[in-house]
Steps between C-alpha positions, in 0.01 A plus 500: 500500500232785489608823313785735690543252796829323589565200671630520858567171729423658829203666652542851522271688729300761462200639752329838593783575785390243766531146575203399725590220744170292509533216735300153368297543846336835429478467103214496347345513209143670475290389146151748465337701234244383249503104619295241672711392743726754620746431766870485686741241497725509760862305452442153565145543310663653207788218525217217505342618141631308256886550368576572194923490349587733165750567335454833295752808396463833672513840317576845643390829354861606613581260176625167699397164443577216710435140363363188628404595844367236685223596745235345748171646612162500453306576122320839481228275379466317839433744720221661216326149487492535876379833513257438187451827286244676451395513132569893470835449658761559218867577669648479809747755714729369724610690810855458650623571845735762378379841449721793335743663789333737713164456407199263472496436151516094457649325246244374264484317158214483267454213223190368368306154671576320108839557537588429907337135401739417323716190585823645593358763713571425826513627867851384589681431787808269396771626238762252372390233815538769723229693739472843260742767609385808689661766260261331240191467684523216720312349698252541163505659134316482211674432192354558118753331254342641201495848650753703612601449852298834672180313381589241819465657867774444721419426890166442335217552803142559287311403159208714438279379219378801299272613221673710395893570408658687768838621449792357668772706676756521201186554243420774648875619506546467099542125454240301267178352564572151296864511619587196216869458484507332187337818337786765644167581711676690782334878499150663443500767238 
C-alpha cells in the first residue's frame, strides 16, 4: 500500500456535487488538439475499438486504496494511435461532463502523453463485469493506476492533445502536478 492510505473493500464516492446522467445514445467522446487525425467516437464506434480487461489498484488522495479492480475499456494508447500526435504534443487534458455546481467550470485532468500510454490506462466502461456505475463515471472514465485517482476523468467527454502542461481542475486547487501515490505525492507546495 502507498504511504497514509488504507484499504477499503467498497467504492466510496466522491464528485464535484453532481452526477451527470449521460445516456449511451448522446455520449460522446470528442479527441482534438495537436494530432493528425482528430475526431468523435460516438458509442457503438467507441465500443468497436479494440477491448482491453485490467486488473489494477485504485488510490484516492482522500487516503483509500481499493485492490484488484477489474475493469474493461479501451487503452489511452488506442485512441492516441488513432488520433496520431503531433511531434510537439507532450500531455493531454481530459474534459468531463461535470462542471463545478453553478457554474461552467468543467472537470478536467492534466497528465503528460508518456504517462496516459501506459498499459493500464484505460477509458473504461465495465467495473467488476458490470457496465461502470453512474456515481463513478459511467457510461466512461479514465482510470490511471499509478496515479492517484483525480488524474482519471469521470463521465470522460474530450482528450485535447497539448504542448504544453495545462493544469487540471484540482492542480489548480492545491493538489500536485505528478500526483504519484507511491511518493505521498498528494499537494503542491
Amino acid at each position: 500500500m502507498p504511504i497514509g492510505q488504507h484499504l477499503v473493500k467498497n467504492w466510496p464516492v466522491l464528485d464535484l456535487g453532481e452526477q451527470p446522467e449521460i445516456s449511451l445514445d448522446k455520449w460522446r467522446l470528442e479527441v482534438t488538439g495537436l494530432v493528425e487525425n482528430p475526431f468523435t467516437l460516438d458509442w457503438k464506434q467507441f465500443m468497436d475499438l479494440p477491448q482491453a480487461e485490467d486488473v489494477s489498484d485504485f488510490h484516492c488522495v482522500t487516503t483509500w486504496s481499493r485492490l484488484d479492480n477489474h475493469w474493461k475499456g479501451v487503452r489511452f494508447r488506442t485512441i492516441a494511435e488513432l488520433a496520431v500526435p503531433q511531434d510537439e504534443a507532450k500531455f493531454s487534458l481530459c474534459t468531463g461532463y461535470d462542471f463545478l455546481p453553478g457554474s461552467a467550470v468543467p472537470y478536467t485532468v492534466n497528465v503528460p502523453l508518456a504517462r496516459v500510454i501506459e498499459d493500464d490506462v484505460l477509458l473504461v466502461h465495465t467495473w467488476e463485469g458490470k457496465p461502470l456505475p453512474r456515481e463513478h463515471g459511467g457510461p466512461v472514465r479514465m482510470i490511471t493506476p499509478r496515479l492517484y485517482a483525480w488524474k482519471g476523468a469521470k463521465w470522460i467527454r474530450k482528450i485535447e492533445f497539448l504542448a504544453e502542461d495545462q493544469k487540471g481542475f484540482w492542480e489548480v486547487r492545491g493538489y500536485s502536478n505528478t500526483a504519484e501515490p507511491w511518493f505521498n505525492d498528494r499537494y503542491s507546495y
